[in-house]
Every structure is written in C-alpha cells, then in structure tokens.
N, C-alpha and C positions, 0 to 999 in steps of 0.2 A: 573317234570322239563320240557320234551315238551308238557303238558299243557300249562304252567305259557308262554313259547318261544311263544306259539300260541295265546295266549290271548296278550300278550303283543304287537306280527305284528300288529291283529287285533285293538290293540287300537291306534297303532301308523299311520295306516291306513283310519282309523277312525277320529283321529286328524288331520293329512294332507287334507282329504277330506272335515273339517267343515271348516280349517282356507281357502282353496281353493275359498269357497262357499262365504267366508266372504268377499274375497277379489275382486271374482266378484260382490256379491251386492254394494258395497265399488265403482266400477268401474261403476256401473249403475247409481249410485244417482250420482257422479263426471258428467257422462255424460247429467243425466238430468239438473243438476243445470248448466252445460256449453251451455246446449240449450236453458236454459229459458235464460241464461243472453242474448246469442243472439240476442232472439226473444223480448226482453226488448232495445236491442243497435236497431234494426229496428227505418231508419232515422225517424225524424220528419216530415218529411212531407208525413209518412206511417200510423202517429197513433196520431198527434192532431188534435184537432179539425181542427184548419186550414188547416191541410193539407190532411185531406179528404175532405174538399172543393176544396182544390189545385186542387186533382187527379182528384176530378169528374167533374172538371170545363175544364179539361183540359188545363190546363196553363202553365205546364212543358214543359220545353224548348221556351215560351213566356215571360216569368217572372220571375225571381226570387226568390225562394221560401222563403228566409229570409226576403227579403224586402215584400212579398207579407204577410208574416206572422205578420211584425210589422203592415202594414194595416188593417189587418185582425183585430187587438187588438183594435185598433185604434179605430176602424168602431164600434165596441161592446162595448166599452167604452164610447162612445160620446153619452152626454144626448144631447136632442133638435132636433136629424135627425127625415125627416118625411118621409125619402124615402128610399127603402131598393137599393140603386148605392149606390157604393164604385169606386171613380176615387184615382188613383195612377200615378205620375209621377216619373220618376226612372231618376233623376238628375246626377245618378254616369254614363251615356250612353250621348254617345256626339249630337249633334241637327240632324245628322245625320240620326239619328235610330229613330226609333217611339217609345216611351217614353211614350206617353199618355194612360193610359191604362183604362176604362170604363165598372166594371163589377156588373153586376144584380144581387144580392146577395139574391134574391129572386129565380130567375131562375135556380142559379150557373151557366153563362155562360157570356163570354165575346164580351161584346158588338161592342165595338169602341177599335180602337189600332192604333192611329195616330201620328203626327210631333206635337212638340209644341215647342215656342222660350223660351229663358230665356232672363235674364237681361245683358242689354249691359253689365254694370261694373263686370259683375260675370264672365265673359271669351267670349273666341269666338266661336269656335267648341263646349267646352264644358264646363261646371257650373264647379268652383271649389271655389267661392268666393260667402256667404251669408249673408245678409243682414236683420236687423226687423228694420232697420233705416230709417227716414224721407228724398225723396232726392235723398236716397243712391244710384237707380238704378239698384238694386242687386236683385236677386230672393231672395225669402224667401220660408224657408221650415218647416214642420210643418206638424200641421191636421186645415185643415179649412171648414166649414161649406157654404155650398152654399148659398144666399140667394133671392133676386129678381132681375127681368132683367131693363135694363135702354135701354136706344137708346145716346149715348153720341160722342164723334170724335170719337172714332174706332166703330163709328156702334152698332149693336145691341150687346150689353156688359151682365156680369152677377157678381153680388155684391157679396164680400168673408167674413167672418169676420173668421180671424184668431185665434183660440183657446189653442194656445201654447205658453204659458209665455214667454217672451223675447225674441223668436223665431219670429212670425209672428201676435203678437195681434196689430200691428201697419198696420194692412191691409188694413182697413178703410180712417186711416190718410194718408194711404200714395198711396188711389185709385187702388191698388191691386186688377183687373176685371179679369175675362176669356173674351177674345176677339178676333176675328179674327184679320186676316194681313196678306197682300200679301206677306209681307217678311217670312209667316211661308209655303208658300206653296211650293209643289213639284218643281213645275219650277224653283221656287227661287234657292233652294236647286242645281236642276241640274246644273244652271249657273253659283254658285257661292261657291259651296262646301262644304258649309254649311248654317244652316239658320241664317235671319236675325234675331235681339234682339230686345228686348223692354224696356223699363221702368221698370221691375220688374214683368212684368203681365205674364202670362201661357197663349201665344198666340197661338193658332189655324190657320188650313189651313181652307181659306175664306167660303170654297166649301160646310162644315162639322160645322163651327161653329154655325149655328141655329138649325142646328138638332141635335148636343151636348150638345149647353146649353138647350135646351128646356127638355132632357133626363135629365139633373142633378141638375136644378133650383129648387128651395126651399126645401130647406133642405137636401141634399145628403151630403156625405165627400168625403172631397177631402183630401190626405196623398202626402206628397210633401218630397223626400228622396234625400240624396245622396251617 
C-alpha cells in the first residue's frame, strides 16, 4: 500500500512537472510569434524598398514619406525617363514652404528643395483646386515627364508632357513649362505673404531656375501631388 501512495506522488509529480514544461514552451512560441508580428508591423518606410531610399537619403522630416513613396512608384513605373532625377512637388503645403523637391535617385540624395507658384485659379496661399482643362488656370497634378528647353515670355522655359489620363495629359495644349518668375522669389514672398501664381505652370525662383531646369531637362519625372 505505501508503495502504490509513493508511486502514485511520484507520478502525479511527474505530471505536474510535463504539463508545467508544456505550458512554458506554450508561452515561448506565444512570445516568439508576438515578436515576429512586431517586427513584420515595423513602419514602411523601415522595410520597402522606398523607404530604405527614404532613410538613406535622408529625407525624414523633409518629406513626406507617403507622398515620397507614391513618387517613388511613379519614377519606376514610367517608361520613356533617360535620367535617373525624381522632382516631387507636395501641393497639400501652402507656397509659403518649399515644396519643390529635386532628388538624384542615382546618388540617393537631395538636390534642390525650393519655392515654386501654382495656379492663380487653384487658390492663394495654397493649391486646393486642380485642373487638366484648357484655359483653366489651375495647377495640374500628376506624373509628367520632362522634355526640351525653349527661350519663350517667361525666359528660358522647360516642355512637360503630362502622362496621367485626365489628370494632366492636356500639358502640352495648355503650355504647362517649368519657368522662372519673380513672383516665385524670396522677396516676393517676404512682402507679400505668399507667392505670386501663374497660369498653371510650376514656377521657380528666378535665381535657381537655369540651374534646375538644366538638372531635370530630358527626360526626368516630375510627380506633382496634393
């Protein structure tokens, strides 16, 4: 009989200590699969491709990572570029701020980060009204491809052809240049609170626009958001 008493402790002992055992391996794999998911939620701009461009370009806290990310798509998607520039202007920031963004996607590093105008009819301060209409007056936004420079009224200019269906393929018809204007410059700005508009064109400060267009002339993308 205290045999059977002693054999029995020991196997209830024995059964305590496997289901014990079970219930930490049970608590190991819980905590492994609760780290991978973790390390799987690690934001986007930690682990796509875009966004180890992002990091090593250092553009965080210049840019945007969502909007730099649709550029990103954009730039890699478009047949016909012969230049590894990716310009982005961020239309949802008022003319106030520097909006123009110019980066070497060869390099990974950001070039140019300047003032640009938008379209009189699109607002004042800032863009909330788009346009692919002839006339219109309005910025359009889109992905547009660079193409050659002209010398026209606003001076030395650079030709767009707009690449997004009913967005801005009307670029052409409707003389959509990069060009400079004193109403895009600093001073303007200081005197007047914001910059002056244009016709619909992505104008430049005067000082900067030959040596931007000449950076981004034949064949670059241009990614135009709000």
């Amino acid at each position: 009989m205290l045999q059977k008493l002693v054999l029995s402790d020991m196997f209830n002992r024995y059964r305590n200590l496997f289901f014990a055992l079970v219930s930490l391996s049970a608590g190991l794999v819980s905590f492994s699969a609760t780290s991978g998911s973790s390390a799987t939620n690690v934001s986007k701009a930690d682990k796509s491709s875009a966004g180890v461009f992002y990091n090593n370009s250092q553009l965080k806290g210049k840019l945007d990572f969502q909007l730099f990310e649709d550029a990103f798509n954009a730039y890699k998607t478009t047949s016909g570029k012969a230049k590894p520039i990716l310009t982005i202007i961020d239309y949802s920031k008022p003319s106030t701020e520097k909006r123009f963004y110019v980066i070497d996607m060869k390099k990974g590093a950001l070039i140019y980060n300047t003032y640009v105008a938008h379209g009189v009819n699109s607002g004042q301060k800032t863009a909330t009204k788009f346009s692919n209409v002839v006339d219109s007056k309005k910025t359009s936004l889109g992905t547009f491809l660079t193409d050659s420079t002209y010398y026209g009224s606003k001076g030395y200019s650079l030709r767009l052809d707009g690449l997004s269906s009913g967005k801005n393929d009307n670029a052409r018809k409707r003389y959509i240049v990069v060009h400079g204007a004193d109403y895009a410059d600093e001073e303007f700005l200081q005197k007047n609170g914001y910059l002056g508009r244009s016709w619909g064109c992505p104008a430049l400060p005067q000082a900067q626009t030959r040596e931007i267009i000449d950076t981004i002339k034949g064949g670059s993308v241009i990614y135009a958001s709000s």
